[in-house]
C-alpha positions as CSV (number, residue, x, y, z in Angstrom):
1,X,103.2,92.2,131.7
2,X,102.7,93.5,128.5
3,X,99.1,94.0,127.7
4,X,98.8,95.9,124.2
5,X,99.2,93.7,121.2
6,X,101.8,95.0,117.8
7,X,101.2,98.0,115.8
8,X,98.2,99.5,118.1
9,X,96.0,98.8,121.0
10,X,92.2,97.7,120.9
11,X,90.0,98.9,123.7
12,X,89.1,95.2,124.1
13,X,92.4,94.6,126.0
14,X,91.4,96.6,128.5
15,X,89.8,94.8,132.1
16,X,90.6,91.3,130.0
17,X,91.8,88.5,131.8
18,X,96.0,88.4,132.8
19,X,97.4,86.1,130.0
20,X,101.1,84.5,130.1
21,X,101.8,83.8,126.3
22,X,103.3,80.8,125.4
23,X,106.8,80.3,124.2
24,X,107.7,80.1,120.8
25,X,108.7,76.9,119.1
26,X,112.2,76.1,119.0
27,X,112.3,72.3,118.4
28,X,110.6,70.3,115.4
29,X,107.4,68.5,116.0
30,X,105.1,65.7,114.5
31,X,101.6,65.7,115.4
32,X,98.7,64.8,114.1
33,X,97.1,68.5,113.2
34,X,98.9,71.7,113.0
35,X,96.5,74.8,113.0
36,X,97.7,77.7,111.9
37,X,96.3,81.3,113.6
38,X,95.2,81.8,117.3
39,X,92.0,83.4,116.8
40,X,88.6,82.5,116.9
41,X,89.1,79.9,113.9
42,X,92.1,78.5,115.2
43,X,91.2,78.9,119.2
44,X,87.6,77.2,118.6
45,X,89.0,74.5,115.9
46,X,91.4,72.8,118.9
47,X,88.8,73.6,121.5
48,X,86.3,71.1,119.8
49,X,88.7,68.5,117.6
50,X,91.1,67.9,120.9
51,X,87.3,67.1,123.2
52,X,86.3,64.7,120.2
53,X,89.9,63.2,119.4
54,X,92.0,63.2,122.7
55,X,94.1,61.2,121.3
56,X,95.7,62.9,118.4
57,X,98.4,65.4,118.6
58,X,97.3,68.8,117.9
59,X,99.8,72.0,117.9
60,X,98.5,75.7,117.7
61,X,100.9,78.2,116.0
62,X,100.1,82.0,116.4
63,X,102.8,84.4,114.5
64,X,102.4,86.9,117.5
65,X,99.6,86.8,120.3
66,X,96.5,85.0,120.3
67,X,93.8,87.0,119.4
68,X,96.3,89.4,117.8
69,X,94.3,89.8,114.1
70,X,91.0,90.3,113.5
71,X,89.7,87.8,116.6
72,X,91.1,91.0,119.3
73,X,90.2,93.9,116.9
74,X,86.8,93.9,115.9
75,X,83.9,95.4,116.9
76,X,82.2,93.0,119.3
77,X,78.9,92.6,118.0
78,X,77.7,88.9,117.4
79,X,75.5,88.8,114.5
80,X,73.3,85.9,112.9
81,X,73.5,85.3,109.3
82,X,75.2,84.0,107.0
83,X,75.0,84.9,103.2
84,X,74.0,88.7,102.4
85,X,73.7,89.1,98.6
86,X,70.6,86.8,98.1
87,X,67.2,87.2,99.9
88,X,65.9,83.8,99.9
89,X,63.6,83.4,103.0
90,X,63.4,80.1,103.4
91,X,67.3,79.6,103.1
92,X,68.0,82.7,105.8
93,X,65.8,81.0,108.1
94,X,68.2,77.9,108.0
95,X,71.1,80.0,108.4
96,X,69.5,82.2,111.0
97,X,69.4,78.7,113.0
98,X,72.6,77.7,112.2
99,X,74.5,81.3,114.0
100,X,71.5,81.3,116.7
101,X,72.8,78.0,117.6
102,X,76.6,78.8,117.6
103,X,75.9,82.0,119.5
104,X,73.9,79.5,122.0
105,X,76.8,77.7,122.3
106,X,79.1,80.5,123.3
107,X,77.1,81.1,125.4
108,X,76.6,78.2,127.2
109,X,80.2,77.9,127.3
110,X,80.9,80.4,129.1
111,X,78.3,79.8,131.6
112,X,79.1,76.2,132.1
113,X,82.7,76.8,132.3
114,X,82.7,79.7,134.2
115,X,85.2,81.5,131.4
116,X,85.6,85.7,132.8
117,X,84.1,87.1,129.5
118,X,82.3,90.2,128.9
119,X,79.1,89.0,127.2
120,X,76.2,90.8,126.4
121,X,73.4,89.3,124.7
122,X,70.6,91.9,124.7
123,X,70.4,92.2,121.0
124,X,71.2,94.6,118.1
125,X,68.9,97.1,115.6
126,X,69.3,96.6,112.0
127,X,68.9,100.5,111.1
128,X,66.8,101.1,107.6
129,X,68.1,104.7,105.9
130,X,65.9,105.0,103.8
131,X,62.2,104.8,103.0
132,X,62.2,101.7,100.5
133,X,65.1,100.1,102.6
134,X,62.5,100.2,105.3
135,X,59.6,98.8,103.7
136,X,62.2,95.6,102.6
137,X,63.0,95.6,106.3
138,X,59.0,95.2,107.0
139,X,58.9,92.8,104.4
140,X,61.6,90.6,105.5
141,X,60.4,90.4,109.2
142,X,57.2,89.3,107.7
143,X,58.9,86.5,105.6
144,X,61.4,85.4,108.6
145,X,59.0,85.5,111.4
146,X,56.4,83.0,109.3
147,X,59.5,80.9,109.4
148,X,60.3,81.1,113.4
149,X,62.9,83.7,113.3
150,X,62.5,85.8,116.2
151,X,62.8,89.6,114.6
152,X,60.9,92.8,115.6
153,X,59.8,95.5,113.4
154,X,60.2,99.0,114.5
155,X,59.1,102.4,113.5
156,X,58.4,105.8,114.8
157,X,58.2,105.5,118.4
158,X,58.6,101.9,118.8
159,X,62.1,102.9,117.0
160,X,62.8,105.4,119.3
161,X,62.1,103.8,122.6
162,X,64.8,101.0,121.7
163,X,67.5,103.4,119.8
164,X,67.6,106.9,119.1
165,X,69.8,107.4,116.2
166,X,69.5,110.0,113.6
167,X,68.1,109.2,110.1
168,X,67.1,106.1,110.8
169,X,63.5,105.3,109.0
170,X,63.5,101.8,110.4
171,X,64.5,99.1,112.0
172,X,65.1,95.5,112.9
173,X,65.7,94.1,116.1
174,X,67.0,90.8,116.7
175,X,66.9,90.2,120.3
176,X,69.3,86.9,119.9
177,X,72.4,88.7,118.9
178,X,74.7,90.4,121.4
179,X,78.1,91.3,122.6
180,X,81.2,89.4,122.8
181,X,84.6,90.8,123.9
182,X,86.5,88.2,121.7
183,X,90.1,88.5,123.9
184,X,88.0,87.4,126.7
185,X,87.3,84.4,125.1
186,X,90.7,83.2,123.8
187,X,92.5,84.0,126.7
188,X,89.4,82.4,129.1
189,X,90.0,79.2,126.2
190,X,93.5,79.1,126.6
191,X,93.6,76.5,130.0
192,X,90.9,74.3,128.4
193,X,92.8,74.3,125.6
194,X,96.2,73.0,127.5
195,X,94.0,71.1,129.9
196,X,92.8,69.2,126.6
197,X,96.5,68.8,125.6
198,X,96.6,71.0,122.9
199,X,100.7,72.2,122.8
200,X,100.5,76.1,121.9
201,X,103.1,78.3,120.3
202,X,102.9,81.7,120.2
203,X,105.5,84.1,118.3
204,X,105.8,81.3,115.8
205,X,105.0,83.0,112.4
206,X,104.2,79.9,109.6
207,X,107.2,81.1,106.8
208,X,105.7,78.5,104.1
209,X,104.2,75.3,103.9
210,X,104.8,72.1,101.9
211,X,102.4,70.0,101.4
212,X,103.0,66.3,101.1
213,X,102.6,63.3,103.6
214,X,103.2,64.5,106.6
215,X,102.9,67.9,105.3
216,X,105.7,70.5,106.7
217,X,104.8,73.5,108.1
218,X,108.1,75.7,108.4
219,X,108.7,78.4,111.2
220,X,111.6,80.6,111.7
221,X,113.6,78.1,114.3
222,X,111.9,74.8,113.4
223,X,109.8,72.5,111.2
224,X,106.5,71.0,112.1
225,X,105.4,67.8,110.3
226,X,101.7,67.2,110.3
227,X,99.0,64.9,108.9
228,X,96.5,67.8,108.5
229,X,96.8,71.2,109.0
230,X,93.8,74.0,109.2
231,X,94.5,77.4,108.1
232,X,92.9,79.5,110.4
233,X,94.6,82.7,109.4
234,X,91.9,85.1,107.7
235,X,93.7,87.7,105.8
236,X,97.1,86.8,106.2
237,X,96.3,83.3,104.6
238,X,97.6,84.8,100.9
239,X,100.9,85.1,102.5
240,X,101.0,81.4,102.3
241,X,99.9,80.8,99.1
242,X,96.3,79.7,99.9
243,X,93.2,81.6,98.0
244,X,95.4,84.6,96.4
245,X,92.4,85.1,93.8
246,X,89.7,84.5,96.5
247,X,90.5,87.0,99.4
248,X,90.7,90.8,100.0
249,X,92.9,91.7,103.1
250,X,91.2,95.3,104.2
251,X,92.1,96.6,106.9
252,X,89.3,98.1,109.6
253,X,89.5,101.3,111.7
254,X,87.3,101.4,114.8
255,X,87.5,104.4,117.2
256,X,85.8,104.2,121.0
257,X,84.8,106.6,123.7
258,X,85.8,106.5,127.6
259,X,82.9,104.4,129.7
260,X,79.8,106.9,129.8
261,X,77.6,108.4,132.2
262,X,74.2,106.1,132.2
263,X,72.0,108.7,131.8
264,X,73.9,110.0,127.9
265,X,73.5,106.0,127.5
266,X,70.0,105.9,128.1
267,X,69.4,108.7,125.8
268,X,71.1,107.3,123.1
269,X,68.9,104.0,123.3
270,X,72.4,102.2,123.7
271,X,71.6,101.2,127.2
272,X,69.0,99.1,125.8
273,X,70.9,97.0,123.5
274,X,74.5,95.5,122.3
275,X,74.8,98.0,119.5
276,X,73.6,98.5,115.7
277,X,75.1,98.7,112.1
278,X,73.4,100.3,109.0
279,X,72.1,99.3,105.4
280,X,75.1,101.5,103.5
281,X,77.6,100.3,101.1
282,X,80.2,101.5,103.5
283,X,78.6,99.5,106.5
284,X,78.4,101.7,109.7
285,X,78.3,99.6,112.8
286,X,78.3,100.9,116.7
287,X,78.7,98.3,119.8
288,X,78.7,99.0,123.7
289,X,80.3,97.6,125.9
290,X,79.4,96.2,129.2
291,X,81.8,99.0,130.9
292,X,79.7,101.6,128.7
293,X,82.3,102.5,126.3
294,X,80.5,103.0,122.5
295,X,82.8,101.5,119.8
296,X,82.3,102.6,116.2
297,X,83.7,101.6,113.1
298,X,82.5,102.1,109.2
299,X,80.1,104.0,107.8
300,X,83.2,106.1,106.1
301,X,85.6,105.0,102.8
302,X,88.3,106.2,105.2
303,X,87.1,103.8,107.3
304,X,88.6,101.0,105.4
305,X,92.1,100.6,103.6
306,X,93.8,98.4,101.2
307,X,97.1,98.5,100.5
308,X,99.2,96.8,97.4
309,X,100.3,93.7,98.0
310,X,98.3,92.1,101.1
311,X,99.9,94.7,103.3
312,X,97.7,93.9,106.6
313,X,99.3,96.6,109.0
314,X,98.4,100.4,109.7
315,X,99.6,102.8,112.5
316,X,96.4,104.1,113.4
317,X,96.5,108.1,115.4
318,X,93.4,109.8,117.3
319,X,93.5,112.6,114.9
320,X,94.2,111.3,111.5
321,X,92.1,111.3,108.5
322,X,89.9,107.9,109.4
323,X,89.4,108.7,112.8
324,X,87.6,112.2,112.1
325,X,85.6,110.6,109.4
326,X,84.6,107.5,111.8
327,X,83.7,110.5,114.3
328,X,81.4,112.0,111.8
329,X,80.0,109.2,111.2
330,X,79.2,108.2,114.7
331,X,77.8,111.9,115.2
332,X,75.8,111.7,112.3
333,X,73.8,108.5,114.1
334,X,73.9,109.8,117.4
335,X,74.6,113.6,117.7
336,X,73.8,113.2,121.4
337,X,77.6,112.2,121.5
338,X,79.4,115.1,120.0
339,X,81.0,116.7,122.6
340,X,82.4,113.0,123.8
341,X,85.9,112.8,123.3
342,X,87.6,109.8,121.5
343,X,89.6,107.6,123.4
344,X,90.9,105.0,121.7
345,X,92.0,104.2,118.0
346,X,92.8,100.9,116.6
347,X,92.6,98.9,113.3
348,X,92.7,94.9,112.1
349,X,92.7,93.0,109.1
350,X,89.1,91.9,107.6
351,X,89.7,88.7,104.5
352,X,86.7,89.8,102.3
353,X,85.6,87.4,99.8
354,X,83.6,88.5,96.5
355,X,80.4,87.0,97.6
356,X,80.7,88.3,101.5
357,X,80.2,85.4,103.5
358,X,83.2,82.8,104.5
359,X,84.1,79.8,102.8
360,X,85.4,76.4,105.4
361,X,86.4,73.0,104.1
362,X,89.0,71.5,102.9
363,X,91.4,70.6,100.5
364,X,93.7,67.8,98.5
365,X,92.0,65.7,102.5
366,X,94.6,67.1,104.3
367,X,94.1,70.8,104.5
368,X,91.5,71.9,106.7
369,X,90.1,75.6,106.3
370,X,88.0,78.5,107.3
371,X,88.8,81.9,106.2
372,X,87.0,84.7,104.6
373,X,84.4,85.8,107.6
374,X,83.9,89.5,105.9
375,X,83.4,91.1,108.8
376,X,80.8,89.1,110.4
377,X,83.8,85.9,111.7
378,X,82.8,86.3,115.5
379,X,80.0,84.4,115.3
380,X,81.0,82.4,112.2
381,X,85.0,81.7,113.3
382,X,83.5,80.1,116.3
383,X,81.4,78.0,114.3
384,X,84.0,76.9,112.2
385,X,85.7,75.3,115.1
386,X,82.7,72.6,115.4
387,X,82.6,72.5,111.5
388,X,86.2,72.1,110.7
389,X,86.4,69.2,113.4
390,X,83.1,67.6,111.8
391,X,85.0,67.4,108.3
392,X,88.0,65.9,109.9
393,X,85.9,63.6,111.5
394,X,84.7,62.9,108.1
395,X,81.1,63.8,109.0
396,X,80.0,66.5,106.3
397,X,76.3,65.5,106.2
398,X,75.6,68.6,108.6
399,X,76.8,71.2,106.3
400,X,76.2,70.3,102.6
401,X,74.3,72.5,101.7
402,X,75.4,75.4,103.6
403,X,76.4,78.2,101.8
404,X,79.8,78.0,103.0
405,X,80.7,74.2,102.7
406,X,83.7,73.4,100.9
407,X,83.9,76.7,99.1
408,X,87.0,78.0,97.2
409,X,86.7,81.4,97.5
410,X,87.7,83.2,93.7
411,X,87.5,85.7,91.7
412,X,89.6,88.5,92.9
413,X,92.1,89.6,90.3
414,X,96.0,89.9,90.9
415,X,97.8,93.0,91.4
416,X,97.8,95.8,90.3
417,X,94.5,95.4,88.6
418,X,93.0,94.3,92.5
419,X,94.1,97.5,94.0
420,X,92.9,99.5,91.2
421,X,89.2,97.4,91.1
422,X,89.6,98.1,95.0
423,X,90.1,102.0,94.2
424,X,87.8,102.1,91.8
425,X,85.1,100.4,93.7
426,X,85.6,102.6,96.3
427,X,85.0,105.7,94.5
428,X,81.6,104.3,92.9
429,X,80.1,103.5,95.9
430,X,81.8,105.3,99.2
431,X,80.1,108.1,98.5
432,X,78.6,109.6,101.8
433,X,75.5,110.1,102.0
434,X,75.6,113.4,104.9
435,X,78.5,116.0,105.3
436,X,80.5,114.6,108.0
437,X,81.8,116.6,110.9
């Protein structure tokens, strides 16, 4: 069977589990909840509403293969947090409880369910570049770990007996965060899923919607008429009409090695922990996995794309322009790595949103949401799952004053002035701050 998903092939698919797709729909429905995207949003969002409400009728429609976008393309690392632009200590603290909990509960998932998914929860360095970058890096673990959050400061050779990476002044280490091979977990889902009696659809692209009561949700060979739906559809949600002005469809390049040798691991530092990202505009970010393949992604402006018009597709090659500049970036952190060859080449869609953290509620009661993750949706579009199904419940009490409660995510211009603010952008603050390779 057919392993690799459309337009190019993400390390992650291989080792993970055999998966049958589903058929597409060819009748028209009426259910009680149509969600819309198999990923980690839509995957975890009928996981949790179809265990609290076995009773309702819930369909899942994926255009192409679960875990197709962003959910099968990232770059596995499962990070707590949730807003980054404001330093408020008390308010991280919360949050930091908040993702350490949903990360929990992955975890315990998996265990209690037996689910054949490549976790790794042995934590992941924050990396400081610079000297007053590191003393706000001492500062904050000071703050946070007066509030309970479990973070380590390193330096010199505390820094160098967890990772060994070039130009790095300092660093955090959060030993909570980890690893998660996200096609693992949407194709180990998928039985509980049918088992719960969620009906799932896959090559069963959402053409438009109309919203109403029941609202219609209209696919290429039939209608489905809902009572809610939940967009769960990250970047492509502008294609439906949904937060045009709110999200930034970028699309990510990630490059990985072959499994290496333990010893090159071990003097790396990666055999110590899940991976690390950096403190740059153009955020670097490194992961291994638990075969021992390094996957790198950022840290370049060629590293990232936009194209007019919400374009969320790229034919990615091992020896085009972003895959040299992702190798000099991962050369410039570990040097110890630059005679490994690079074996793999992919790239997904990211939905930024002008503040950088996601937005889930809903809208007009009907339309359930959780979109806008900005790089950081594994931990958060698993969350969403429990949240979304809270808000249909009509429990919000939980998550009022989260950062991402019922926010409408805005202030993204139309075209062309967004792919020019994009460009522009770009060229202000991509600058590198080495000669790459």
């Amino acid at each position: 069977m057919k392993q690799a998903f459309d337009d190019n092939t993400a390390v992650w698919l291989i080792g993970a589990p055999p998966d049958e797709p589903s058929p597409p729909l060819t009748r028209d429905l009426d259910v009680d909840v149509a969600i819309i995207g198999g990923g980690f949003t839509g995957v975890s969002t009928a996981y949790y509403m179809s265990q609290r409400f076995p009773d309702r009728g819930i369909a899942l429609l994926e255009a192409k293969r679960l875990a197709n976008g962003a959910s099968g393309r990232n770059g596995g690392l499962v990070l707590n947090g949730i807003t980054v632009l404001d330093y408020d200590p008390d308010l991280i603290a919360r949050e930091y409880k908040i993702t350490r909990e949903a990360i929990d509960d992955i975890e315990q998932l998996i265990a209690r369910r037996n689910l054949p998914v490549r976790f790794r929860r042995t934590g992941c360095v924050h990396i400081s570049t610079t000297q007053q970058s590191a003393e706000e890096a001492h500062q904050r673990v000071e703050d946070l770990s007066a509030r309970g959050v479990p973070l380590t400061y390193l330096r010199g050779n505390e820094l160098d007996g967890v990772l060994r990476a070039r130009g790095a002044h300092a660093a955090i280490l959060d030993p909570t965060e980890g690893l998660l091979v996200g096609v693992d977990l949407i194709r180990a889902m998928r039985p509980l899923l049918v088992e719960q009696g969620v009906q799932i659809y896959e090559s069963t692209p959402v053409l438009r919607i109309r919203e109403g009561a029941p609202i219609e949700v209209v696919t290429p060979q039939a209608t489905v008429r809902a009572r809610a739906i939940v967009l769960a559809t990250s970047g492509y949600t502008p294609r439906l009409g949904y937060f045009r002005a709110g999200l930034l469809p970028v699309i990510s390049h990630v490059i990985a090695t072959d499994p290496l040798p333990a010893e090159l691991l071990a003097r790396t530092g990666l055999a110590n922990v899940a991976g690390f990202f950096d403190d740059l505009p153009r955020l670097a970010y490194c992961s291994v996995d638990t075969e021992g393949r390094v996957i790198f992604g950022g840290g370049t402006t060629a590293a990232y794309g936009y194209r007019f018009g919400n374009a969320t597709t790229f034919s990615p090659r091992l020896d085009d322009a972003g895959a040299l500049a992702l190798r000099g970036s991962l050369t410039h952190y570990l040097p110890q790595l630059a005679d490994v060859p690079i074996r793999h080449r992919w790239s997904g869609p990211l939905d930024l949103t002008l503040r950088r953290h996601c937005a889930i509620g809903v809208l007009r009661n009907n339309i359930y949401y959780g979109v806008g993750y900005s790089g950081h949706g594994i931990t958060l579009a698993n969350l969403a799952g429990r949240v979304i199904t809270d808000l249909y419940a009509g429990n919000h009490e939980p998550w009022r004053d989260v950062a991402f409660y019922n926010k409408r995510p805005t202030g993204i211009p139309p075209e062309p002035l967004r792919w020019i603010g994009y460009h522009l952008y770009t060229k202000l603050t991509g600058k590198s701050p080495w000669k790459r390779a």
